[in-house]
C-alpha positions in Angstrom: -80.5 1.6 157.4 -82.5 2.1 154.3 -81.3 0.2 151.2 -79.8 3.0 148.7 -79.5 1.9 144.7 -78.1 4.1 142.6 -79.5 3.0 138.8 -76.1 4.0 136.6 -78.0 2.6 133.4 -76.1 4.6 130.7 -79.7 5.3 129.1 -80.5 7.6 132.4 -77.3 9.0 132.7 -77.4 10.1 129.3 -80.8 11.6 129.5 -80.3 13.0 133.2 -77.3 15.2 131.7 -80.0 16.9 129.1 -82.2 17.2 132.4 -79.7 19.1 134.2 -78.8 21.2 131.4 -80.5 24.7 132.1 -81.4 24.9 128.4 -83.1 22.2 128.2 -87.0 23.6 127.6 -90.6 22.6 129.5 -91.4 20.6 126.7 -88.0 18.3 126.6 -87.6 18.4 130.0 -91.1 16.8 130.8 -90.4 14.3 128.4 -87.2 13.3 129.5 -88.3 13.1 133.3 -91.0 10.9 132.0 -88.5 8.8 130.0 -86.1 8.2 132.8 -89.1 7.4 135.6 -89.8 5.1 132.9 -86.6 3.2 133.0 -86.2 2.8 136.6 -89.4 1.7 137.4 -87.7 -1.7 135.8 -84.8 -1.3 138.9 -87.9 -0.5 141.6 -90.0 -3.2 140.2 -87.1 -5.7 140.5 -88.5 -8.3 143.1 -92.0 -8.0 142.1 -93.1 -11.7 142.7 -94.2 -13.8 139.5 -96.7 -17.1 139.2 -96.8 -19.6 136.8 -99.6 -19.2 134.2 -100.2 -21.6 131.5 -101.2 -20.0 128.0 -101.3 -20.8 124.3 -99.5 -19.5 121.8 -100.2 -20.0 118.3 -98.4 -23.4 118.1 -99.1 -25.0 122.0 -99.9 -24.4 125.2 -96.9 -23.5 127.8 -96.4 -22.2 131.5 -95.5 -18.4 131.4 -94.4 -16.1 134.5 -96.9 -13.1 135.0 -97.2 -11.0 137.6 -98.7 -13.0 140.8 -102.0 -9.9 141.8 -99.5 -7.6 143.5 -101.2 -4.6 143.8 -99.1 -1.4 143.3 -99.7 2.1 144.1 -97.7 5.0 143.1 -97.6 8.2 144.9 -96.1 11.7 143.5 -95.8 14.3 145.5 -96.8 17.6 144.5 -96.2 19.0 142.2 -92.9 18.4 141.1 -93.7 14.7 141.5 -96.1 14.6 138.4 -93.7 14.5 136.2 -92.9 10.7 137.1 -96.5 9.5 136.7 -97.2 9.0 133.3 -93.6 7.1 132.5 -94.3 4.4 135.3 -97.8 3.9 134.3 -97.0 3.2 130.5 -95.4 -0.1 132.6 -97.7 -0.6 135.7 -100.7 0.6 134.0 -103.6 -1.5 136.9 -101.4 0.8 139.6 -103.2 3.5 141.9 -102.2 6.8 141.9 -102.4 8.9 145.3 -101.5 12.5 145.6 -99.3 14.5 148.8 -98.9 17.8 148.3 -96.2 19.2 150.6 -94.3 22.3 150.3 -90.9 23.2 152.0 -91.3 26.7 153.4 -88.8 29.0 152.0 -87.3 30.8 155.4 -87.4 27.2 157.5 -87.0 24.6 155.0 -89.5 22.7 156.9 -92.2 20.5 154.9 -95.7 22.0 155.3 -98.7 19.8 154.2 -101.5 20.5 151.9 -103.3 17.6 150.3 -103.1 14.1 150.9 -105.7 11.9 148.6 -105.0 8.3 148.9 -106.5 4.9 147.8 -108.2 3.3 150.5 -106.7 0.2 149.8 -103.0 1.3 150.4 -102.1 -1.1 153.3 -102.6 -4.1 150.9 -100.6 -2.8 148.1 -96.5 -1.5 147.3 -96.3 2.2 147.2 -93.6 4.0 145.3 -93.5 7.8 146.2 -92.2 9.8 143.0 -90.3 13.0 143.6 -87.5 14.4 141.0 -85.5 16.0 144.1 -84.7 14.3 147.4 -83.2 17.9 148.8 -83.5 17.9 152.6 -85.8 15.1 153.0 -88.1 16.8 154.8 -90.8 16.6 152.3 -90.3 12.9 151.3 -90.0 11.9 155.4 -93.5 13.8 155.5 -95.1 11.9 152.5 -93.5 8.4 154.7 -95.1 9.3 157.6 -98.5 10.2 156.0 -98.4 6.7 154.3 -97.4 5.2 157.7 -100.0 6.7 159.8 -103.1 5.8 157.2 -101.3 1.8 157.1 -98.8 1.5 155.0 -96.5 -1.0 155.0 -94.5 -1.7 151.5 -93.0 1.5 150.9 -89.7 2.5 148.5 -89.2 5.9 147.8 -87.8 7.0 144.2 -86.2 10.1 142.8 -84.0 11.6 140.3 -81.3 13.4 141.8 -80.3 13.2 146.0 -78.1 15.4 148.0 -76.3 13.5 150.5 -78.2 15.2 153.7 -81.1 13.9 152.4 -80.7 10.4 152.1 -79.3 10.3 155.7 -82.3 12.1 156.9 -84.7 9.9 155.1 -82.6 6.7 156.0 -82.8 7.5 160.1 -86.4 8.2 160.4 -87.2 5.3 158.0 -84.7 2.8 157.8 -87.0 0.1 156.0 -87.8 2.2 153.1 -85.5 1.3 149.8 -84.3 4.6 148.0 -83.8 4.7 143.9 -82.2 7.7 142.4 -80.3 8.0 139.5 -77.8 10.2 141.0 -76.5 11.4 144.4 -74.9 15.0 144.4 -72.4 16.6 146.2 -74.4 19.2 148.7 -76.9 21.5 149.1 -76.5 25.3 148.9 -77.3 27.9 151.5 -80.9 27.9 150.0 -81.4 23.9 150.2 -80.9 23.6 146.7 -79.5 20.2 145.7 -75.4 21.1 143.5 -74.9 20.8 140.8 -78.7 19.6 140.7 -81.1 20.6 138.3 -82.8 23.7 139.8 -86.4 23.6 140.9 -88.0 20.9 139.1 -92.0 22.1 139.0 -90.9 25.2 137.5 -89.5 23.1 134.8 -91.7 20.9 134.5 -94.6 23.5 134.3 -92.5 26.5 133.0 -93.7 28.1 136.0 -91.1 30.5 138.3 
């Protein structure tokens, strides 16, 4: 089964509570989503593989650790996913972005696709897919199977907030993809909302209803 890490920081968990809070405006809210993608792309970035590289600093040379070529590629899905971009780029700035749009249709829950614009490189490279909300995991299963089918190998999926039905869904139908969220919540509501949750994240994001 897929490899579930829960990043308890105290940073995100303090910011994650201002995410939640339904007063929390467009403005704040994008920054704060931003802030906290920033932060756990240091927990998804983890076992990143480093080489030795020698250097000189102002007073010798010296062997220093950088990054050893891996190529990274980041995928948000639409739109909510956005949100997570710019706050892993200020880190990863040489990754790829790709773009899924998927949309979970409001009488079946099912994920319906849209748009899917990838690099063409994305079976050499580690792809993170960004979403705020792992709800039902229909939508983020989609995005895995998109990747799949075009070559994908190195996949991890990242969010904000999980409902439990959604990370078993995700972890049967692809058990070698590593989960990040910052939280896991209790349910979800008649209407596949994620409780307590943080209420549809796009709208927030975009101060759209």
């Amino acid at each position: 089964m897929s490899k579930v890490v829960v990043i308890d920081h105290p940073l995100v968990q303090h910011k994650l509570s201002f995410i939640r809070d339904k007063n929390t405006g467009p403005k704040e809210f994008r920054e704060l989503v931003e802030e906290v993608s920033m932060l756990m792309a240091y927990e998804v970035t983890r076992d990143l593989t480093l080489q030795d590289t020698e250097i000189e600093t102002p007073i010798c040379s010296t062997m220093t650790k950088t990054l050893s070529g891996k190529k990274i590629g980041i995928i948000p899905i639409l739109r909510a996913g956005l949100g997570m971009v710019d706050g892993m780029m200020k880190l990863i700035p040489a990754a790829k972005i790709g773009h899924i749009g998927v949309y979970r249709d409001p009488d079946t829950f099912k994920p319906v696709a849209y748009y899917c614009k990838l690099p063409g490189d994305i079976a050499e490279r580690d792809l993170i897919i960004v979403d705020p909300m792992l709800a039902t995991g229909g939508s983020a299963c989609a995005a895995i199977d998109f990747l799949k089918e075009r070559g994908a190998v190195n996949i991890s999926l990242m969010g904000l907030i999980a409902a439990p039905e959604g990370l078993e869904n995700v972890r049967k139908k692809h058990p070698d993809v590593p989960i990040y969220v910052a939280a896991v919540d209790q349910c979800l509501n008649e209407h596949a909302y994620i409780v307590p949750g943080l209420g549809d994240a796009g709208d927030r994001l975009f101060g759209t209803k």
